[in-house]
Residue, then its C-alpha position, 0 to 999 in steps of 0.5 A: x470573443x471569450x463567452x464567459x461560464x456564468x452569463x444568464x445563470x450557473x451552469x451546470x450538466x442537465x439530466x437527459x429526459x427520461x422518457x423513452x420509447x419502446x423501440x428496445x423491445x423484440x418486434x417481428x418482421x412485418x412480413x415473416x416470424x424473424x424478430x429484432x431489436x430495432x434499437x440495437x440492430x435496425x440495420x440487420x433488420x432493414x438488410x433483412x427486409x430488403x434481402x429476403x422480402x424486397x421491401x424498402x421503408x422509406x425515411x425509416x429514422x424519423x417512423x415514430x413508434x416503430x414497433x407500432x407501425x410495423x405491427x400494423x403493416x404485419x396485420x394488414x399483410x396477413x391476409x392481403x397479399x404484398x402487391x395489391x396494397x404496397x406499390x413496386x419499384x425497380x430500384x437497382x440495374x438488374x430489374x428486381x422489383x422492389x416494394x415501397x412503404x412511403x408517405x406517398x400511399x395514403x394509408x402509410x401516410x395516416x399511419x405515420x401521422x398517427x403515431x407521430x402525434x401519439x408520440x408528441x402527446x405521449x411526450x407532452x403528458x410526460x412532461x406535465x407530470x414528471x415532477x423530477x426536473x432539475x434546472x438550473x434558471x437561464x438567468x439567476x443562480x436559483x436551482x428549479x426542481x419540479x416540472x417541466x411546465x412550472x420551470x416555463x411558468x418560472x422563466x415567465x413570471x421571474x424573468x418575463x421570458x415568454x416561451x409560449x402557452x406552456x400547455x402547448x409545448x412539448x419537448x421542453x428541454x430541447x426548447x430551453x437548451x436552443x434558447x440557452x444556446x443562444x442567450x450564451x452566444x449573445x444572440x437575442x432570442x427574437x431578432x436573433x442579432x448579436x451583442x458584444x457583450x451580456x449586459x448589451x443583449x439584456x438590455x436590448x431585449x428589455x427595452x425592445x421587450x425581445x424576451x420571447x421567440x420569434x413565431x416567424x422563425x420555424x426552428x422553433x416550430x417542432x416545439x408546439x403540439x398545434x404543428x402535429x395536430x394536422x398533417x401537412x398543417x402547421x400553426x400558420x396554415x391552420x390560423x390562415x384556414x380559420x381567418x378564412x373562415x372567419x371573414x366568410x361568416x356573419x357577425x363582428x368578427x374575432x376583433x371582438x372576441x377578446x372582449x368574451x375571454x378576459x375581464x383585466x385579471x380575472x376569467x370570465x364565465x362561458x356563458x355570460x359576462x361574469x368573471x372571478x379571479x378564482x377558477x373555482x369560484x367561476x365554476x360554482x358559478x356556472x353551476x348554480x347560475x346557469x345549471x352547467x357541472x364543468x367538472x361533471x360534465x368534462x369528467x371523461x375528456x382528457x386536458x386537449x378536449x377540455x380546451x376544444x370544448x372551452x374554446x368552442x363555448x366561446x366562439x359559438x355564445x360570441x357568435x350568439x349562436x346555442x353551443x348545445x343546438x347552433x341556432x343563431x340569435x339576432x343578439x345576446x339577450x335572446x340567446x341566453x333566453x333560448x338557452x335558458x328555456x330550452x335547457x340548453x347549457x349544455x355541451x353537444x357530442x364530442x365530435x362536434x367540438x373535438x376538432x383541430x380548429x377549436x384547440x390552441x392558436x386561434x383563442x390562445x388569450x383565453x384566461x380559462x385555458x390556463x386554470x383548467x387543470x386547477x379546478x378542483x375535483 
């Protein structure tokens, strides 16, 4: 079957994405003063690690930040001795005993945990800001230029294609090319069931409103920053832990939550039930209303704390729990009370709302989420 050229839009060559890693840098050997380019000679630097050190890293390719890495097993090793830290393995005939960096050891498992996510985030700021992204739309003949989050807020309010929260994708043009992939070969990007011909595939998607991935299919998983947030932990595990610990607390439960976060359009207060349509004006009414600077109080949290700290709000006023001390209240009136005459409109440390439970899936209808970035400063 013949696909013709132009079928949800132009098409056109893409730039490939701009942002690249250091890895093209001279990194020392974790082990001597031998320095390589792990871009053009990862080989000879592998080879010489297993030839002159006995050292083996395992499943080295998928090692994000790589220079990083070693340089944290180069400081580590400086003054502990290779065998006390790293375990030994006979991997040939003769007998040598070889040394394994692997997951299997804890600390090399947080290190490369720890540089993957740095990686995803790096990644996903890159993508917030670089405004020159040059697109051609999957479904009309316009040209987008701008960000990489603006074109997935285009394919969304033009042609109700929903990709998911754009504050929590990241390798977006990846994303786009599989799902251009599959419209092209007139495959629905939900079901995933294949049509004769365009006008079949977009009417079926249109009426069974099968605009929008699949949150089933894990191919699409690589592509949303709550799957690196926790090791070994994707969105699944994470929403299942904290249904868990929602069915095990008092109270009504999230099948009210929503009640807390949306008022029709428009974005509703994190204390009480007062909702704007503009963000700015919500803000100065905290302010003023409850004595509460969203801007001056959130002024040293990045984009990912703020949406903690928002999501946190929430749950605890729904809870009638004080987000500032946790002190539970029989009903709302006499949390506001409390929090009125303790001075209690207030955010707690840090830690207490940085935490992975409080960031993107569990509260994701959370209208406040998607104009944070549009309070003016």
């Amino acid at each position: 079957m013949d696909i013709p050229d132009k079928m949800f839009g132009p098409l056109t060559f893409q730039a490939k994405d701009k942002y690249k890693p250091s890895d093209d840098l001279e990194t020392k050997c974790l082990l001597c003063e031998d320095s390589f380019n792990l871009s053009l000679r990862l080989d000879i630097f592998l080879t010489h690690l297993f030839d002159a050190h006995r050292c083996v890293i395992e499943d080295i390719l998928n090692i994000k930040k790589l220079p990083q890495y070693l340089a944290h097993w180069r400081q580590r090793l400086k003054d502990n001795w290779l065998e006390s830290i790293v375990p030994s393995v006979k991997i040939d005939g003769v007998g040598n005993t070889y040394f394994l960096f692997s997951d299997l050891l804890a600390e090399d498992k947080e290190i490369r945990y720890k540089l993957r996510l740095e990686h995803v985030l790096e990644v996903q700021e890159f993508e917030r800001t670089d405004k020159g992204y040059v697109r051609s739309c999957l479904f009309c003949n316009h040209t987008f230029e701008g960000t990489r989050q603006e074109f997935v807020g285009h394919l969304s309010r033009q042609h109700n294609l929903q990709l998911g929260n754009a504050q929590n994708l990241v390798f977006v043009e990846k994303l786009v090319d599989l799902v251009e992939k599959k419209l092209r070969s007139l495959l629905c990007v939900y079901c995933e069931k294949t049509f004769t011909d365009r006008n079949a595939l977009k009417e079926h998607m249109r009426k069974k409103l099968h605009k929008r991935i699949n949150p089933r299919n894990k191919e699409y998983d690589q592509f949303y920053v709550v799957n690196y947030l926790e090791a070994d932990k994707n969105w699944r595990a994470i929403e299942k832990q904290n249904d868990e610990y929602v069915s095990s607390t008092e109270g009504n439960g999230d099948e009210e939550y929503s009640d807390w976060c949306e008022s029709g359009d428009k974005i509703t207060c994190l204390f009480c039930g007062h909702a704007e349509n503009d963000v700015n004006l919500l803000c100065l009414h905290m302010d003023s209303e409850h004595d509460f600077d969203f801007v001056a109080v959130t002024d040293r949290l990045d984009f990912y704390q703020k949406v903690k700290l928002v999501n946190y709000v929430r749950k605890r006023v729904h809870d009638n729990k004080c987000p500032r001390c946790g002190v539970s209240h029989p009903s709302f009136p006499l949390l506001e009370a409390h929090m009125v005459r303790e001075e209690h409109h207030k955010i707690p440390d840090l830690t207490v709302f940085d935490q992975p439970e409080f960031y993107f899936p569990t509260y994701e209808d959370d209208a406040f989420l998607y104009h944070i970035d549009d309070v003016e400063e």
